[in-house]
C-alpha positions in Angstrom: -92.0 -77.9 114.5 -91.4 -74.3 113.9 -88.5 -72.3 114.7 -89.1 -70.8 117.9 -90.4 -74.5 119.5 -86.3 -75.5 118.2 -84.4 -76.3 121.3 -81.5 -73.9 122.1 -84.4 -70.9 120.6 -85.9 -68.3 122.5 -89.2 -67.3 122.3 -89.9 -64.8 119.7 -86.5 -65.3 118.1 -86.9 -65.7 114.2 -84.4 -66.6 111.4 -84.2 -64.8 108.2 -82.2 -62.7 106.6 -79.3 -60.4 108.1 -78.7 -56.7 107.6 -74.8 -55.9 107.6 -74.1 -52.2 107.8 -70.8 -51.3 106.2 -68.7 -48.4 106.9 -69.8 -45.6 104.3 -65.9 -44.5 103.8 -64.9 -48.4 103.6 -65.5 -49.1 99.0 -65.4 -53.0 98.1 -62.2 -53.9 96.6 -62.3 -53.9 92.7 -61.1 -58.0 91.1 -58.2 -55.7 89.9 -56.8 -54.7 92.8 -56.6 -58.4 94.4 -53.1 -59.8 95.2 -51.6 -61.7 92.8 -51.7 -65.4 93.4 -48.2 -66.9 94.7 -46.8 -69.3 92.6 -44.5 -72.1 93.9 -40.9 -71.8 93.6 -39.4 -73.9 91.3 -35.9 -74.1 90.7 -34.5 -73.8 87.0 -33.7 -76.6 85.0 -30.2 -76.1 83.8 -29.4 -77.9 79.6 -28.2 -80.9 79.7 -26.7 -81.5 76.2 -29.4 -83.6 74.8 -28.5 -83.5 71.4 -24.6 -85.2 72.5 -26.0 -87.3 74.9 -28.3 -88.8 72.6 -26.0 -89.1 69.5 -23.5 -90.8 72.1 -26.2 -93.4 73.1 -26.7 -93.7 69.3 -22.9 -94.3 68.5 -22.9 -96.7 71.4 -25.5 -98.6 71.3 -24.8 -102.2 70.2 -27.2 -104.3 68.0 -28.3 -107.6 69.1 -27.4 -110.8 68.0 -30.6 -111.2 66.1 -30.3 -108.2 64.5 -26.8 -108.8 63.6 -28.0 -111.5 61.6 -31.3 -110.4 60.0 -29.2 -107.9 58.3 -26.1 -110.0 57.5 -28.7 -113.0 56.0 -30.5 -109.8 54.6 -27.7 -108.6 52.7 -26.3 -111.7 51.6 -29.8 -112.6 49.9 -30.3 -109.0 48.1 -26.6 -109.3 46.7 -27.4 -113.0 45.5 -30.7 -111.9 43.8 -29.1 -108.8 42.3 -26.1 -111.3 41.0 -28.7 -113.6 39.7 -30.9 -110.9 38.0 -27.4 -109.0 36.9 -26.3 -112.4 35.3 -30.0 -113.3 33.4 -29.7 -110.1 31.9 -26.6 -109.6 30.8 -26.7 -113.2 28.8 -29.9 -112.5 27.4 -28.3 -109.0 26.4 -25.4 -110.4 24.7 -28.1 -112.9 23.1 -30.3 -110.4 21.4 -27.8 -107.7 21.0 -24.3 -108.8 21.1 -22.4 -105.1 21.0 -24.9 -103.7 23.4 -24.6 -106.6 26.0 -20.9 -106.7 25.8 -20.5 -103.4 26.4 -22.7 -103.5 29.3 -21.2 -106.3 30.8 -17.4 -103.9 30.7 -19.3 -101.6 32.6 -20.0 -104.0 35.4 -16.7 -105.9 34.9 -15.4 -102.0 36.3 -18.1 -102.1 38.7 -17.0 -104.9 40.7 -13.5 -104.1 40.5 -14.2 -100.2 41.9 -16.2 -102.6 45.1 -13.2 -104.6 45.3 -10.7 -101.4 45.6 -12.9 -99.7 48.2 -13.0 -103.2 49.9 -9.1 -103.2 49.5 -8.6 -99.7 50.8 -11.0 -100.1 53.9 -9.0 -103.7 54.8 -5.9 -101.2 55.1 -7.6 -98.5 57.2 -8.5 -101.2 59.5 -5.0 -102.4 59.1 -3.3 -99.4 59.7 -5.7 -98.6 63.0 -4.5 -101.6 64.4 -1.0 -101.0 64.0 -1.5 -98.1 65.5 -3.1 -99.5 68.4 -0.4 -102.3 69.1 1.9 -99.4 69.1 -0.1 -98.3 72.1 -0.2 -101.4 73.9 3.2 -102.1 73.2 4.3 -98.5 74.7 2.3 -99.2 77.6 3.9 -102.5 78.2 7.5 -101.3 77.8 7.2 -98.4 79.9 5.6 -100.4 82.6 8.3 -103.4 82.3 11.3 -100.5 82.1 12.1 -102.6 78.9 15.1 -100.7 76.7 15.1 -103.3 73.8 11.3 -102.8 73.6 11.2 -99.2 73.8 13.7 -99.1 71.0 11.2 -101.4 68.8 8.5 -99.2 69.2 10.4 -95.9 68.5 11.3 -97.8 65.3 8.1 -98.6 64.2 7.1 -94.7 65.5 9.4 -93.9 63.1 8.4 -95.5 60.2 4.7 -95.3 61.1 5.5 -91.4 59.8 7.9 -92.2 57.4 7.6 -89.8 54.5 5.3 -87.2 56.3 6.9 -83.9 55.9 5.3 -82.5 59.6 7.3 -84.8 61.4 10.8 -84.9 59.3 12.2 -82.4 61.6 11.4 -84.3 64.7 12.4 -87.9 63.1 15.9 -86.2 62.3 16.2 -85.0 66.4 15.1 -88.3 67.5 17.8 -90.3 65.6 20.5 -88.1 66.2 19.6 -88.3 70.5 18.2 -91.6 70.7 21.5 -93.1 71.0 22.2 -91.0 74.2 19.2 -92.2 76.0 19.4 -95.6 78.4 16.1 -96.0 80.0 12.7 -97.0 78.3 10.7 -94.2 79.9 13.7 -91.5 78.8 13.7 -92.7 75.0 9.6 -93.0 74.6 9.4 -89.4 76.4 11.9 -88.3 73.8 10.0 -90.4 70.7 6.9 -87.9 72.7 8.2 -84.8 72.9 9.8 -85.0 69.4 7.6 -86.4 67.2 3.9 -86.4 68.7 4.0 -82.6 70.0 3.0 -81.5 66.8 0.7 -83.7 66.0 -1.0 -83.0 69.5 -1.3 -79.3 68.3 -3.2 -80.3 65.6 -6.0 -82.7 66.9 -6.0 -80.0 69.9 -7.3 -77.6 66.8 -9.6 -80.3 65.5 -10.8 -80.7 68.9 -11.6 -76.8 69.1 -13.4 -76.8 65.9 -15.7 -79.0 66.4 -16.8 -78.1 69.3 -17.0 -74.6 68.3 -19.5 -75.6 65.5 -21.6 -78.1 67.6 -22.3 -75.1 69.9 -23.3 -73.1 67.0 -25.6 -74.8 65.0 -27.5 -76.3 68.4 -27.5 -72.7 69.3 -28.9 -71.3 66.2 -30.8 -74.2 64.7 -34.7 -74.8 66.6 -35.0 -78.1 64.6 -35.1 -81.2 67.2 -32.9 -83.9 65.2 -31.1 -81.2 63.6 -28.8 -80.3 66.3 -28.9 -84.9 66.9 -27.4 -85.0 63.3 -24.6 -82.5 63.1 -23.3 -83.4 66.5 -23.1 -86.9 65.2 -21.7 -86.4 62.1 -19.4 -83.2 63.7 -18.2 -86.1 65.9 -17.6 -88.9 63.7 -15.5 -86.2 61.4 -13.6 -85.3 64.3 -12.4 -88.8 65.5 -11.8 -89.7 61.5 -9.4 -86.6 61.5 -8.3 -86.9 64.6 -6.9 -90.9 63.5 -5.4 -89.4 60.1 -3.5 -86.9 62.4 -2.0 -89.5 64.1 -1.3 -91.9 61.4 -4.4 -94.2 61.0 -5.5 -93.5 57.9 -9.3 -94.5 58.8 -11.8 -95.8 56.1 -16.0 -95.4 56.3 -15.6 -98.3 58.3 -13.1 -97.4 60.5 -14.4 -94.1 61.6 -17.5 -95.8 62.3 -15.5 -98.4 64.3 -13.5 -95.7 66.5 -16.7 -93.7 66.9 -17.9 -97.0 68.6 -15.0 -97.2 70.7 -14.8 -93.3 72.0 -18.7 -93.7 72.6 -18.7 -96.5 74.0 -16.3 -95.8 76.8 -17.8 -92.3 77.7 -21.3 -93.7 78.3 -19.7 -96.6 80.1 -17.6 -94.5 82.4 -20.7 -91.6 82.4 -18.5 -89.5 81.0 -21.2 -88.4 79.2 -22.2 -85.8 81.2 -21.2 -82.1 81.9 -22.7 -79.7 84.9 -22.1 -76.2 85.4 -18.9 -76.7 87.2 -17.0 -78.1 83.8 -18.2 -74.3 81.9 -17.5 -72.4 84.8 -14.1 -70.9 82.9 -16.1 -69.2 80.5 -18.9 -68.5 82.2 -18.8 -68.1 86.2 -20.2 -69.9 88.6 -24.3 -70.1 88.1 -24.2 -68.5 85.2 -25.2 -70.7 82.8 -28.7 -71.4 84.5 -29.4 -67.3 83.5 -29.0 -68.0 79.8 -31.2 -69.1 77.1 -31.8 -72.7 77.1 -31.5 -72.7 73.4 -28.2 -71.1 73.7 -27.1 -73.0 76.8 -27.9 -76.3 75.0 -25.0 -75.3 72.4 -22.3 -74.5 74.9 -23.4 -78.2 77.0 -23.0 -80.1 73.5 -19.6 -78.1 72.5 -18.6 -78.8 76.2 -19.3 -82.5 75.2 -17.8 -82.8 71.9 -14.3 -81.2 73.2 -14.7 -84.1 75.8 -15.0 -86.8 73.2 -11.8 -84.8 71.3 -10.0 -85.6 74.0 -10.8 -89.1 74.7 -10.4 -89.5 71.1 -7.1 -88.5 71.1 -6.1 -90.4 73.7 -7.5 -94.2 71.7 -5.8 -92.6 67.9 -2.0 -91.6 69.9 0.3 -94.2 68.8 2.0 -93.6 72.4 0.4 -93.0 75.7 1.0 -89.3 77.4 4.0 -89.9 79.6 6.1 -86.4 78.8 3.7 -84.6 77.2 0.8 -83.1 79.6 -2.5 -84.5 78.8 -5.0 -82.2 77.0 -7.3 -80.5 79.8 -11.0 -81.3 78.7 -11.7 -77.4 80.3 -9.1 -75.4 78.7 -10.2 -76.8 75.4 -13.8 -75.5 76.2 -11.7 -71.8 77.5 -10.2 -71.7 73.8 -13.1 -73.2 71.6 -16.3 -71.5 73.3 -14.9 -68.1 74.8 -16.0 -66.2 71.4 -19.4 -67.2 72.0 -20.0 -65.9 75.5 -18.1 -63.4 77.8 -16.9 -64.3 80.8 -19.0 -63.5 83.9 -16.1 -61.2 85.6 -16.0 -59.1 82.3 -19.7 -59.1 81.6 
């Protein structure tokens, strides 16, 4: 069939190609000149402190049962081989070459007596910890109870808890010369507070301030990914060790990994560990911190982080809960510790 015996054709109508006159003033439009391609809108991911977060989750984190004991049946059988092996050669030494395996058996003699010392002294830390933390609960108890008798038992133990510190002498002197004038629980452990524990507060608040001054910095400054995982770990660990010693535990290897557990543990249970732009707003205005680098925000989320930590810290190492004394804020920390590193938005 041809094209003009198509129904809906005319005769003589014929398809083929079309002729399009253009205007002769109209020029085609060059590639260059096209509109640029809309892109979709999408809205600015602000830092989320991934370097605390995951060092938190790290500290936290429990090991299973199984675990626990591969490495406790794992360690048992490595220092029974070394014993073993230790034991074959030192006879067999003494054997051959009496002086020489004498001599070497001294040096291990001195060996296991250094292990047993650092044994010895980590046993204390934990002991000391612990006295520090029945202090707590036994604060707690008495101010709930209104009990004189026991407020007066754990103001003596307060006192010689510090006992030969020169940093709180002054304030052990005040607290025995007025303690006899107070009659209520609450009146005598505010006292015990404001006396002897104001100072101390002063100093973790520095310790506090430190470290998260330097977490900021090297997450800031330092591209490496488990770079900025490592120092806020071990910035954090540091801080709650010093923060205990401040307040009179005395904390071991063991013991700051133990507290570390602790202070962890209860953030990422409570989602504490966490911080929007609301908590740097202070420093930095509202907004203001989805405008900066993400390098450079990333450091002032993980300093935000650590000063939270400090805080929760201090509140598991004080030997007496805060009852007088006003409860570090988590945001003026950040105000003194991070304000160097960024101007405020009003004075931008």
């Amino acid at each position: 069939m041809s094209d003009t015996d198509r129904p809906g054709n005319k005769p003589g109508d014929r398809r083929g190609p079309v002729l399009f006159e253009l205007d002769e003033h109209t020029a085609p439009a060059a590639p260059a000149e096209a509109p640029p391609v809309p892109e979709p809108e999408v809205a600015p991911t602000l830092p989320e402190g991934r370097a605390m977060t995951t060092a938190a989750v790290l500290a936290a984190r429990r090991p299973s049962r199984l675990a626990r004991w591969f490495w406790a049946l794992l360690g048992t059988l490595i220092s029974a081989l070394v014993s073993i092996a230790a034991w074959r050669f030192v006879t067999d030494l003494i054997a051959s070459v009496p002086l020489l395996g004498y001599a070497v058996t001294a040096l291990m003699a001195l060996f296991v007596i250094v292990v047993l010392l650092i044994v010895l002294k980590e046993l204390a830390a934990l002991s000391r910890l612990a006295r520090v933390d029945a202090l707590h609960r036994a604060s707690a108890k008495a101010l709930a109870d209104e009990d004189l008798k026991a407020a007066r038992a754990v103001t003596g133990k307060l006192t010689a808890l510090y006992a030969g510190r020169d940093d709180t002498r002054w304030g052990r002197e005040r607290l025995r010369e007025r303690e006899a004038e107070i009659f209520d629980a609450s009146g005598l452990l505010g006292l015990a507070e404001t006396e002897l524990l104001a100072p101390l507060d002063a100093a973790a608040r520095r310790e506090v301030e430190a470290s998260a001054r330097q977490v900021a910095t090297v997450t800031a400054l330092v591209p490496l990914a488990l770079a900025d995982v490592a120092t806020a770990l071990g910035a954090n660990m540091r801080m709650i060790r010093r923060i205990a010693e401040i307040y009179g535990g005395r904390s071991g290897t063991l013991g700051s990994w133990r507290l570390t557990k602790a202070v962890m543990s209860h953030l990422v249970a409570t989602g504490a560990v966490a911080v929007g732009d609301d908590m740097l707003e202070p420093i930095l205005g509202g907004g203001l911190l989805g405008k900066l680098s993400r390098r450079f925000g990333e450091g002032l989320v993980n300093g935000a982080l650590t000063a939270r930590v400090g805080v929760a810290a201090i509140e598991v190492c004080r030997p007496l809960p805060f009852q007088a004394q006003k409860r570090p804020s988590v945001r003026s920390i950040i105000r003194t510790a991070l304000a160097g590193l960024v101007k405020p938005a009003d004075k931008a």
